[in-house]
PASEBA-1860 file (N, C-alpha, C; in nm, 3 decimals):
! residues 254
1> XXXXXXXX> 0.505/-1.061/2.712/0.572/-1.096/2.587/0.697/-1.011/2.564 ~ 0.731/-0.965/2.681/0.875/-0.887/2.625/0.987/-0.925/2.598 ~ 1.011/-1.040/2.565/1.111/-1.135/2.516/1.100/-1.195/2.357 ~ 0.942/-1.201/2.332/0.896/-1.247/2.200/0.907/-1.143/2.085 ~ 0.927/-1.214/2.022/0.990/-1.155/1.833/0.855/-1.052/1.794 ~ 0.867/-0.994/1.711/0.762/-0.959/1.618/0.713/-1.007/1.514 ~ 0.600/-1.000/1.455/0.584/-1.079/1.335/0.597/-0.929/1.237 ~ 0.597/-0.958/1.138/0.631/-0.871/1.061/0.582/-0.975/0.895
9> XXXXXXXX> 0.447/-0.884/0.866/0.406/-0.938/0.739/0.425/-0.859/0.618 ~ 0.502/-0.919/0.562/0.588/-0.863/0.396/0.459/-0.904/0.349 ~ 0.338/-0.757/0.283/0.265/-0.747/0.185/0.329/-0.710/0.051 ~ 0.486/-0.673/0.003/0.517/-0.638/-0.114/0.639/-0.625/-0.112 ~ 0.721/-0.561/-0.227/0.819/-0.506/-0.225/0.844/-0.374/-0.262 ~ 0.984/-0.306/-0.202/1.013/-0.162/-0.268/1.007/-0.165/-0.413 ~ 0.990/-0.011/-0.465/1.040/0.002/-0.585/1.167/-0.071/-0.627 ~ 1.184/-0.118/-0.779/1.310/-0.163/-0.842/1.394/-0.092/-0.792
17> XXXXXXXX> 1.410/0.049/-0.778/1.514/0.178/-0.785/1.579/0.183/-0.635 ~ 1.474/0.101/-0.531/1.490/0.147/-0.396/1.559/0.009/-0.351 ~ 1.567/-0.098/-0.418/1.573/-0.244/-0.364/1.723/-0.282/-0.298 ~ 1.856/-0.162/-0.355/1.950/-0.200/-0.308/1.964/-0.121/-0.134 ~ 1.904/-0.071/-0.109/1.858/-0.017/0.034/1.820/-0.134/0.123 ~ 1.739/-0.262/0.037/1.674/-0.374/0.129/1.573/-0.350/0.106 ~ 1.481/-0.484/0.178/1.340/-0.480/0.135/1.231/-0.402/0.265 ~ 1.108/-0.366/0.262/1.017/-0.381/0.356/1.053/-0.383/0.509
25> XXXXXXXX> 1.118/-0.504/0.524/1.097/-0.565/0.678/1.209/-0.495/0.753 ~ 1.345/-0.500/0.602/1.431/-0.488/0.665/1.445/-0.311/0.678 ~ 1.334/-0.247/0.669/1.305/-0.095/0.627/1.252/-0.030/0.808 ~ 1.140/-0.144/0.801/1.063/-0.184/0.942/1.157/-0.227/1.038 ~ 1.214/-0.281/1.064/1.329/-0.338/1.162/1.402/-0.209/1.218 ~ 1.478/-0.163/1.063/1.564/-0.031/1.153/1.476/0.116/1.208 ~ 1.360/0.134/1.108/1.262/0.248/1.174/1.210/0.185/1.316 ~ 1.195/0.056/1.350/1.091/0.029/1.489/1.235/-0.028/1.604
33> XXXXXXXX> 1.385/-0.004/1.591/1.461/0.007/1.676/1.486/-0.161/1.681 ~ 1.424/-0.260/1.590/1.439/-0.442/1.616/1.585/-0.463/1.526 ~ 1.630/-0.556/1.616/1.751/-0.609/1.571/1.704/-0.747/1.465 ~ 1.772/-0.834/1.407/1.743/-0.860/1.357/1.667/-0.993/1.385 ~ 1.711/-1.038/1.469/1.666/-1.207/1.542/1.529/-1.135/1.643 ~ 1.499/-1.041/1.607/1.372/-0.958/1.725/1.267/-0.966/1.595 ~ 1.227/-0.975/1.542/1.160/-1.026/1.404/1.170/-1.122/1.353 ~ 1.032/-1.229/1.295/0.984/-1.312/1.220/0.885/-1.252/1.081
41> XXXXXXXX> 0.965/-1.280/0.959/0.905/-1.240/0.867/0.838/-1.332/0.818 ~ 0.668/-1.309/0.742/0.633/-1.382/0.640/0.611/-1.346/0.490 ~ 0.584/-1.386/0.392/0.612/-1.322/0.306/0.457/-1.323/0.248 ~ 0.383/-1.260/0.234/0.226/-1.327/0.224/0.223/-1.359/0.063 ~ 0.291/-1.233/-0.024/0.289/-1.295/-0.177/0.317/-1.418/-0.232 ~ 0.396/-1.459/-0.159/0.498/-1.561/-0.171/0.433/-1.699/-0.147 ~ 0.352/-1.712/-0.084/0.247/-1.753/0.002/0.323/-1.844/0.163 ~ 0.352/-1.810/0.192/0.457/-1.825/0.357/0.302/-1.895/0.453
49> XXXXXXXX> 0.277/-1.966/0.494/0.198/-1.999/0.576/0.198/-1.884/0.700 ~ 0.117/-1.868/0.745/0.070/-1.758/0.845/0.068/-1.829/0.993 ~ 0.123/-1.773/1.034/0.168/-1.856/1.213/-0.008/-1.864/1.292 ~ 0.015/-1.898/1.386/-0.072/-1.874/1.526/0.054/-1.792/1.585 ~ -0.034/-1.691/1.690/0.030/-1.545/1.726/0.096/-1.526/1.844 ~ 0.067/-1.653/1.931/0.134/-1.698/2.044/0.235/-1.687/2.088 ~ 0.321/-1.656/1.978/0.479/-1.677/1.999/0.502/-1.507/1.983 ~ 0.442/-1.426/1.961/0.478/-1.282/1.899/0.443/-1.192/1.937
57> XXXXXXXX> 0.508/-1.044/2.035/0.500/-0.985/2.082/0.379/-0.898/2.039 ~ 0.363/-0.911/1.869/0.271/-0.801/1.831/0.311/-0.857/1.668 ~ 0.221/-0.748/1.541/0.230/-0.754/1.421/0.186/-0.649/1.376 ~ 0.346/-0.652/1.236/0.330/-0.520/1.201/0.341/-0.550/1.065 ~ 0.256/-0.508/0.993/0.219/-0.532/0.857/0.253/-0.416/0.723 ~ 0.293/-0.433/0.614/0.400/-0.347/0.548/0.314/-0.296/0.463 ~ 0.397/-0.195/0.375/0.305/-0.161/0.284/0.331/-0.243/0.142 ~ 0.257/-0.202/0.035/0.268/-0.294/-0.118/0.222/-0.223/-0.243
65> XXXXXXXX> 0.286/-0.239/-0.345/0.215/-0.184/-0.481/0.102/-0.217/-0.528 ~ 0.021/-0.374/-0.435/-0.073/-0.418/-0.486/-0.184/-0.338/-0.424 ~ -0.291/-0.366/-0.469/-0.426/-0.329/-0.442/-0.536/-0.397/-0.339 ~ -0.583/-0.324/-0.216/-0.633/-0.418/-0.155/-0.788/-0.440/-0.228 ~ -0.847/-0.351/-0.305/-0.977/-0.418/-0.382/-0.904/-0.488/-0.458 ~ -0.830/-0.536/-0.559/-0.814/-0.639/-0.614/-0.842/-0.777/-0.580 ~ -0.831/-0.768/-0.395/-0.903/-0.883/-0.338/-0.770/-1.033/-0.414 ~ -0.699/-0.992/-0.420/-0.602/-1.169/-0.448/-0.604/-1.245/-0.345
73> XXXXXXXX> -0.606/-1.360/-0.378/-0.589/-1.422/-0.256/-0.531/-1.479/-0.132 ~ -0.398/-1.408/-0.185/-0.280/-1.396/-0.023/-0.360/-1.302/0.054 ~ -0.411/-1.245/-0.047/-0.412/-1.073/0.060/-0.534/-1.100/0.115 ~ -0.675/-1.148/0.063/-0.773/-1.226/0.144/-0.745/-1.274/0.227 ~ -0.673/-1.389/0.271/-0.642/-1.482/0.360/-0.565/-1.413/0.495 ~ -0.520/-1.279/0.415/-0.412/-1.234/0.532/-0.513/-1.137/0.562 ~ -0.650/-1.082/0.518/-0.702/-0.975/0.590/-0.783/-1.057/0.686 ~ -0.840/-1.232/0.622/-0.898/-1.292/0.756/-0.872/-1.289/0.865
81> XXXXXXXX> -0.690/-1.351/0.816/-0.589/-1.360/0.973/-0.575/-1.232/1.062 ~ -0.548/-1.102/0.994/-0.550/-1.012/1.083/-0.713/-0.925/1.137 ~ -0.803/-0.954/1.082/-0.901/-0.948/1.167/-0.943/-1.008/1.240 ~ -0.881/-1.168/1.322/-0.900/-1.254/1.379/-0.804/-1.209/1.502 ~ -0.688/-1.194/1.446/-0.556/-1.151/1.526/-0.637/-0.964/1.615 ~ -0.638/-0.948/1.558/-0.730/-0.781/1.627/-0.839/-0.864/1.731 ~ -0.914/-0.885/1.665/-1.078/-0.964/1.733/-0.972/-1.001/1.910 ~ -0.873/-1.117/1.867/-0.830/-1.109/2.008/-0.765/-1.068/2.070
89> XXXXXXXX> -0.735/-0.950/1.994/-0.636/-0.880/2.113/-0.505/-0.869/2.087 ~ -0.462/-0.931/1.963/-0.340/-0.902/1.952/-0.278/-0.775/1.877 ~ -0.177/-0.710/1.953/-0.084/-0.578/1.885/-0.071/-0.608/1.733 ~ -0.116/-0.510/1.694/-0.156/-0.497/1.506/-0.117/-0.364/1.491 ~ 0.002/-0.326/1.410/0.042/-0.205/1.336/0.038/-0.237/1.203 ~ -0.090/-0.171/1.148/-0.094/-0.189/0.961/-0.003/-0.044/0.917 ~ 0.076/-0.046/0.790/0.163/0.036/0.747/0.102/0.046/0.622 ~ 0.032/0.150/0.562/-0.021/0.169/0.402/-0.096/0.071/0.368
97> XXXXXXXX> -0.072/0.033/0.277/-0.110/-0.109/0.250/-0.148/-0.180/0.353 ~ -0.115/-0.250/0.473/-0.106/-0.272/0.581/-0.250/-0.226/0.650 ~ -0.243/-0.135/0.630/-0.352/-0.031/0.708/-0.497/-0.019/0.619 ~ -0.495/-0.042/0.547/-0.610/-0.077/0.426/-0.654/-0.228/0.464 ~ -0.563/-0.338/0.458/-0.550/-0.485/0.495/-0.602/-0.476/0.619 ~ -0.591/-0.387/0.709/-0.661/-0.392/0.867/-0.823/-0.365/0.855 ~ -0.849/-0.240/0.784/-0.970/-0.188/0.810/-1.072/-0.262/0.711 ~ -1.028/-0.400/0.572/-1.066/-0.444/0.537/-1.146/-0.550/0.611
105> XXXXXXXX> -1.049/-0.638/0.693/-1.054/-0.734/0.785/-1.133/-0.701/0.847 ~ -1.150/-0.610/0.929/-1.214/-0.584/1.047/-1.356/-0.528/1.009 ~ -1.408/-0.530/0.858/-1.534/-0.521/0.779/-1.570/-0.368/0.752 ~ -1.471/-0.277/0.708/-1.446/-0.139/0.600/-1.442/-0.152/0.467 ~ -1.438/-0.033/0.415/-1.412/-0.102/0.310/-1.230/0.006/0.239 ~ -1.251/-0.066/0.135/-1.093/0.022/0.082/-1.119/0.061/-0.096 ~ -1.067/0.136/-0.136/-1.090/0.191/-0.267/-1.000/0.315/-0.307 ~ -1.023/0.335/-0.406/-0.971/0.413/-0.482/-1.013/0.554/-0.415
113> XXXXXXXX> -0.868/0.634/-0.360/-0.917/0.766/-0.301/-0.988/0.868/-0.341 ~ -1.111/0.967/-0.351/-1.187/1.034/-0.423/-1.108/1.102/-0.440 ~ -0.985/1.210/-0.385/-0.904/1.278/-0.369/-0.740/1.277/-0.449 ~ -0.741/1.160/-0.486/-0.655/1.123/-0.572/-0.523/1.085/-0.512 ~ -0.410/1.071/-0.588/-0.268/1.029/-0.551/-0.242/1.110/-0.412 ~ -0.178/1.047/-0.302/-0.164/1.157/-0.206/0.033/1.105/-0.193 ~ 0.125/1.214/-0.210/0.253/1.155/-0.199/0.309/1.251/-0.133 ~ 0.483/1.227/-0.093/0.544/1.325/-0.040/0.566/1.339/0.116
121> XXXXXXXX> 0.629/1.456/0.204/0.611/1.479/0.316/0.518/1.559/0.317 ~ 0.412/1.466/0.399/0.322/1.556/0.369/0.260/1.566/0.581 ~ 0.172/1.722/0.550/0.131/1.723/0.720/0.015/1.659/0.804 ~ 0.022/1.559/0.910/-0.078/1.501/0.942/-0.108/1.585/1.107 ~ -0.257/1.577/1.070/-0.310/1.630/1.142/-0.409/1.544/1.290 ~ -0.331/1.569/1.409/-0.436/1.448/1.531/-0.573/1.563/1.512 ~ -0.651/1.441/1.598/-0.796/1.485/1.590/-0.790/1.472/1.735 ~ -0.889/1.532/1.827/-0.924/1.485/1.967/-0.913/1.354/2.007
129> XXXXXXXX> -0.929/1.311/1.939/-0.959/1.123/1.970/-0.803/1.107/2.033 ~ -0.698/1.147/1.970/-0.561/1.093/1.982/-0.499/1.143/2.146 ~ -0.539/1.221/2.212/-0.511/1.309/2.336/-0.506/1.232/2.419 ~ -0.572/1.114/2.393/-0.538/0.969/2.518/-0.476/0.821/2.501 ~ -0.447/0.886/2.331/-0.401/0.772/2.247/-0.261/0.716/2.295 ~ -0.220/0.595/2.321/-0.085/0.496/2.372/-0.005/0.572/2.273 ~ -0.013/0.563/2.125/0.077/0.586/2.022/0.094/0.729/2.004 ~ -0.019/0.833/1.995/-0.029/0.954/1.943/-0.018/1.057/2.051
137> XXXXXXXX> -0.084/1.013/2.210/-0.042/1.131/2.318/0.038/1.199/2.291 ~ 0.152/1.140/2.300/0.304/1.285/2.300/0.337/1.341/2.172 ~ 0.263/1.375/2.071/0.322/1.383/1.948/0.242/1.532/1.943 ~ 0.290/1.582/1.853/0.262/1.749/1.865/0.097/1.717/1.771 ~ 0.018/1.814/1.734/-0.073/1.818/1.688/-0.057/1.824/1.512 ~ 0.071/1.870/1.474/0.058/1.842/1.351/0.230/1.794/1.305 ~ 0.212/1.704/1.227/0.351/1.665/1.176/0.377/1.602/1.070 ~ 0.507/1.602/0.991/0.508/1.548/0.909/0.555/1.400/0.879
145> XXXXXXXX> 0.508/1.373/0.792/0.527/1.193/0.779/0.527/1.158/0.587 ~ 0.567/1.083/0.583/0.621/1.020/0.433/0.506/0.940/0.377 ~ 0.429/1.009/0.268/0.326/0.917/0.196/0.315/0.918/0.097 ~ 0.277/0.809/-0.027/0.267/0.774/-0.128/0.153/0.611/-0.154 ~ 0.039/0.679/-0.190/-0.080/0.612/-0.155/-0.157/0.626/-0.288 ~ -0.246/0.552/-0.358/-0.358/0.575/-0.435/-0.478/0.542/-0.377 ~ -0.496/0.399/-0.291/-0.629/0.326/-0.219/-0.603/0.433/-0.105 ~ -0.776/0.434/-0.042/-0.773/0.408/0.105/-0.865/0.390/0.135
153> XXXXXXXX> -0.860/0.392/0.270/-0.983/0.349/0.371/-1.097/0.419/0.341 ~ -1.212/0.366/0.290/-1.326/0.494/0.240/-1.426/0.527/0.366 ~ -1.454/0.341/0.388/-1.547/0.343/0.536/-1.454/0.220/0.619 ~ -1.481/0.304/0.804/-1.391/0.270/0.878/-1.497/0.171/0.907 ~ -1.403/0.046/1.004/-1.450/-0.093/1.038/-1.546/-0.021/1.192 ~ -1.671/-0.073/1.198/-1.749/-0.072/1.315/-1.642/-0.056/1.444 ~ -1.753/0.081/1.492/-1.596/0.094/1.646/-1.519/0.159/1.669 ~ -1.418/0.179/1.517/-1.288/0.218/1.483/-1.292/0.361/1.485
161> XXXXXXXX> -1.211/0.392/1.586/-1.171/0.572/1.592/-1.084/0.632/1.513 ~ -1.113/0.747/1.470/-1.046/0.827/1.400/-0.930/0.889/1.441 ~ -0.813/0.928/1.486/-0.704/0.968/1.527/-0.635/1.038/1.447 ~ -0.610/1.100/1.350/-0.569/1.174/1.270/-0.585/1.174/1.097 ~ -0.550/1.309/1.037/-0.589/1.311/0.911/-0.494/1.389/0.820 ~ -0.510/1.368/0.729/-0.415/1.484/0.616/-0.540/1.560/0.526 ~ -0.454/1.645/0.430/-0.544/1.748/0.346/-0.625/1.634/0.236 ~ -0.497/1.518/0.233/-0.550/1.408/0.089/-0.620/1.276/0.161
169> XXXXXXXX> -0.676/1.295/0.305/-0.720/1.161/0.377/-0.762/1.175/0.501 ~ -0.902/1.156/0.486/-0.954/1.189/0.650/-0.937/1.094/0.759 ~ -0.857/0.970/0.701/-0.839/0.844/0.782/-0.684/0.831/0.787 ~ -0.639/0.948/0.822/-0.487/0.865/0.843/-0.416/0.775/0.897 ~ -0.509/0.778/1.021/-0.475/0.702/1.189/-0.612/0.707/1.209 ~ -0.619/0.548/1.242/-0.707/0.475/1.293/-0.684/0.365/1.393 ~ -0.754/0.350/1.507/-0.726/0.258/1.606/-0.881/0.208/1.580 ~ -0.840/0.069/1.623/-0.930/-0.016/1.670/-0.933/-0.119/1.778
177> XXXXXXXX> -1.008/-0.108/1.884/-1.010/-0.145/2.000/-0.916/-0.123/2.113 ~ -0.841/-0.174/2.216/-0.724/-0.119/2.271/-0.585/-0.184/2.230 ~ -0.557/-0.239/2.071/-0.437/-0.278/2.034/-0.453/-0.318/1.877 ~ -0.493/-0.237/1.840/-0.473/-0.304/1.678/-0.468/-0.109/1.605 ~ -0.409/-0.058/1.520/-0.339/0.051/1.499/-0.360/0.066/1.306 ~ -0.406/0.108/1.232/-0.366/0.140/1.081/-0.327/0.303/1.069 ~ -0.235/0.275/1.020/-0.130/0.464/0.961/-0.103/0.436/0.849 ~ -0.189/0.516/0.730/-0.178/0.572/0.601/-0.032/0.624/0.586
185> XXXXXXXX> 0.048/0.641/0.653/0.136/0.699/0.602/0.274/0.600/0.639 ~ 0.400/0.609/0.619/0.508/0.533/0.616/0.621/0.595/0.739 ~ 0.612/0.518/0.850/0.681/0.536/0.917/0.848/0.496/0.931 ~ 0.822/0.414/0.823/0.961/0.336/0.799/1.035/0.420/0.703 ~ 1.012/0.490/0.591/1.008/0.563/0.524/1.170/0.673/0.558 ~ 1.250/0.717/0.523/1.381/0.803/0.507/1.333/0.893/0.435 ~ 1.416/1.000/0.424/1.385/1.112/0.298/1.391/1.052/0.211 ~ 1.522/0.978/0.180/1.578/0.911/0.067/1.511/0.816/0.032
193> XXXXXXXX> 1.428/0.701/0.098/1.316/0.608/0.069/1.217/0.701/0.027 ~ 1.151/0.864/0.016/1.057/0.927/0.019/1.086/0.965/-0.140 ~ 1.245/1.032/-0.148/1.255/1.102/-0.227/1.301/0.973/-0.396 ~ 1.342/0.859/-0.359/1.327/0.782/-0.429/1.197/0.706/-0.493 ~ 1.107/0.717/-0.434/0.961/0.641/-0.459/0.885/0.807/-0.529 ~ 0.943/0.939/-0.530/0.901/1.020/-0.629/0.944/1.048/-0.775 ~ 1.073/0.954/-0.754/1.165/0.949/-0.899/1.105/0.856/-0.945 ~ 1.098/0.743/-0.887/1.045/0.634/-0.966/0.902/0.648/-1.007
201> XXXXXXXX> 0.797/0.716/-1.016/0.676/0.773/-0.988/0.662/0.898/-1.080 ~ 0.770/0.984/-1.117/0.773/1.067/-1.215/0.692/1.079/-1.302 ~ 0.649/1.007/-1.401/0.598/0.985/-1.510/0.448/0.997/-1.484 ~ 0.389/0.913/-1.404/0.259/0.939/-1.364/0.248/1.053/-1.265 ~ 0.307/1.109/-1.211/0.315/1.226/-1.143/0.293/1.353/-1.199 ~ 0.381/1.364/-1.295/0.375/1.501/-1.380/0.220/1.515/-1.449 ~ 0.200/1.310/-1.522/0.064/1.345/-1.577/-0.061/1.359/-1.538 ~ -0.046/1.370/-1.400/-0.164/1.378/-1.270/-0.110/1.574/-1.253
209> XXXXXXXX> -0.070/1.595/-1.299/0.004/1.719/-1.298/0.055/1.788/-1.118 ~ 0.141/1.700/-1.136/0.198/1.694/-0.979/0.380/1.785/-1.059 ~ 0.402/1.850/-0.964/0.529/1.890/-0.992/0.634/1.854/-0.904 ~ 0.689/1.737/-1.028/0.772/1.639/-0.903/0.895/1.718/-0.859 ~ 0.961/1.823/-0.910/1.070/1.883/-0.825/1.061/1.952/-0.738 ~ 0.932/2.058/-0.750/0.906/2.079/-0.560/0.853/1.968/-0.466 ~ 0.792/1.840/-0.487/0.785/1.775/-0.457/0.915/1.711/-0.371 ~ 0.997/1.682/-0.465/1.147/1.671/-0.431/1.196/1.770/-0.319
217> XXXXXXXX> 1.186/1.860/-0.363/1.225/1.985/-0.264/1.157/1.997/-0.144 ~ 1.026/1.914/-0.143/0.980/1.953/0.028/1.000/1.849/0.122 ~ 1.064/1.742/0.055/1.056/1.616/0.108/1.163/1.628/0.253 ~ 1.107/1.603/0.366/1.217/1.615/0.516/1.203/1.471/0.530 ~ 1.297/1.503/0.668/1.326/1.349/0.755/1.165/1.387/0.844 ~ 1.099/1.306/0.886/1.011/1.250/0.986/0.983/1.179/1.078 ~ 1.066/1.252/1.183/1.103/1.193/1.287/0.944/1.151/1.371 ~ 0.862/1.220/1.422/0.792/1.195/1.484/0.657/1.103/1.452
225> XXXXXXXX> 0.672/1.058/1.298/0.578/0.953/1.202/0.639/0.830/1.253 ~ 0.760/0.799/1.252/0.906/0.708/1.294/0.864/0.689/1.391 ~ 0.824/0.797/1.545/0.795/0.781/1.668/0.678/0.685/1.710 ~ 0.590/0.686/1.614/0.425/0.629/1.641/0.486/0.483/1.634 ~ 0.528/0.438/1.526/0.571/0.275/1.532/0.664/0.202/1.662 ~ 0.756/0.287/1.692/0.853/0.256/1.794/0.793/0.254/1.927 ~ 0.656/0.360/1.961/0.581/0.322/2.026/0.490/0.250/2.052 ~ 0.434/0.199/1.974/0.377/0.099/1.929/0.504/-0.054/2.008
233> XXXXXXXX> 0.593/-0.053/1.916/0.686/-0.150/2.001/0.734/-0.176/2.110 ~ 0.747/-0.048/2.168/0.740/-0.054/2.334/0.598/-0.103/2.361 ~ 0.490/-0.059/2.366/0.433/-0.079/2.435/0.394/-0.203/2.451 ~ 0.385/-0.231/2.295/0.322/-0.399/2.263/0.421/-0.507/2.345 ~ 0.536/-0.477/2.355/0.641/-0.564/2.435/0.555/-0.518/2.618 ~ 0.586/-0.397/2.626/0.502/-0.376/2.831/0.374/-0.465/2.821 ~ 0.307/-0.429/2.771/0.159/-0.494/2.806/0.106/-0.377/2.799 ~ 0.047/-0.364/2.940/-0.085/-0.259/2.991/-0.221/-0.238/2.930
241> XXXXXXXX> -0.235/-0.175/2.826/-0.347/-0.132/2.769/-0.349/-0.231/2.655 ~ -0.228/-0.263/2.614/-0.222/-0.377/2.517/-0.281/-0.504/2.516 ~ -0.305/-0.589/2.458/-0.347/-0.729/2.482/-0.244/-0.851/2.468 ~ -0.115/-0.833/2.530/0.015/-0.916/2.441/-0.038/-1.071/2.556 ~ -0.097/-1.047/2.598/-0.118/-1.220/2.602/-0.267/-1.286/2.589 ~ -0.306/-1.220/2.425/-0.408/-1.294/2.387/-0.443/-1.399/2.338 ~ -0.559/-1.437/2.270/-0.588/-1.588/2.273/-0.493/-1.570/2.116 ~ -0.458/-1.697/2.123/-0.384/-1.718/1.967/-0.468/-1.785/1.873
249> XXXXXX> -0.452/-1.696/1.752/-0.479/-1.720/1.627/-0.402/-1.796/1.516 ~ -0.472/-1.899/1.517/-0.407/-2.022/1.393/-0.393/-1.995/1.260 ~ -0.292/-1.972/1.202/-0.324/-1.972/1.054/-0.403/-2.077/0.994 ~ -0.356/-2.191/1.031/-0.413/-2.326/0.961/-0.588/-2.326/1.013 ~ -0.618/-2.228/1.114/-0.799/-2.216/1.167/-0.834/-2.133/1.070 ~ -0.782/-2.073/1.029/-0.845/-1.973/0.924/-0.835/-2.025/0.752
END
């Protein structure tokens, strides 16, 4: 499939504050190195019919303000499709939201973090599991990456390995099987996408008693969070360990 597009599923949009930057995909596009005709977007809120996967190198799924217990029903329909899309094999990168929508699908569950708001550049930590990992091998043992989260993954889907963690999330990185991927944290993410989603966030921040100007102040670029997705795209385009020519999944079967 190294010729085929990506799919790329719009679960939401940026903040109001962040929107003249572009949306989601087009956030995803320039962090994962895709031009623009190298991506197929759907919009799942919107309700966009959901392809069969045949045509698509892989899928990478965004993050959203919504809630995956809220259970709506785009977001149902799209956790069927991508636990169907995993089941066979196809390249699955969930992004936040995204990554909640994976471990739902694949029969986890998702909720409200015991640990509370987790935001910021914050440091993620690999676990052993990752030392043979396609995405995580070359990446140092601890690094920083861009997050702003309330849900997560509470219990992982049957199977599903653990690959890294933060101080606010023992599930940061999770793989499941040899091509389907969820990262709690935002790889697409800029300082300036980081440090904007803490302005806009202010208000509930302070009253969670978060102090949003060091907050502000620790916020870096994250280069090597950036790295996990782009690898992910190479590889899903090579093959190898990947499954890029699996059985295809129908939207209209589901």
């Amino acid at each position: 499939m190294a010729n085929a597009p990506f799919l790329i599923l719009e679960a939401g949009k940026p903040v109001p504050e962040l929107r003249r930057h572009g949306d989601f995909p087009h956030w995803i596009r320039v962090a994962a190195g895709l031009h623009r005709d190298e991506a197929v977007v759907v919009d799942l809120q919107a309700g966009d019919p959901l392809p069969t996967t045949d045509a698509f190198a892989g899928v990478i799924v965004s993050g959203s303000g919504a809630m995956v217990s809220e259970r709506e029903p785009w977001s149902e329909a799209a956790a069927k499709w991508l636990g169907s899309a995993a089941r066979a094999g196809m390249p699955v990168f969930g992004i936040c939201y995204g990554h909640q929508l994976l471990a739902h699908g694949l029969g986890g569950e998702v909720g409200d973090n015991p640990r509370g708001r987790e935001m910021g550049t914050v440091e993620v930590e690999l676990l052993p599991a990752a030392s043979d990992d396609l995405l995580l091998q070359p990446l140092p043992a601890r690094f920083g990456a861009q997050l702003t989260h309330q849900q997560t993954v509470l219990r992982l889907p049957e199977d599903a390995v653990v690959l890294a963690r933060s101080a606010g999330d023992e599930f940061q990185v999770f793989r499941w099987g040899t091509s389907a991927w969820g990262v709690q944290f935002h790889p697409e993410f800029s300082a300036t996408h980081m440090r904007g989603y803490i302005r806009a966030r202010k208000v509930p921040l302070q009253r969670e008693g978060f102090d949003t100007a060091a907050m502000l102040a620790a916020v870096s670029a994250a280069p090597e969070a950036r790295r996990v997705m782009q690898r992910f795209v190479h590889h899903a385009r090579a093959g190898g360990a990947l499954a890029g020519g699996a059985t295809a999944v129908s939207g209209a079967a589901l």
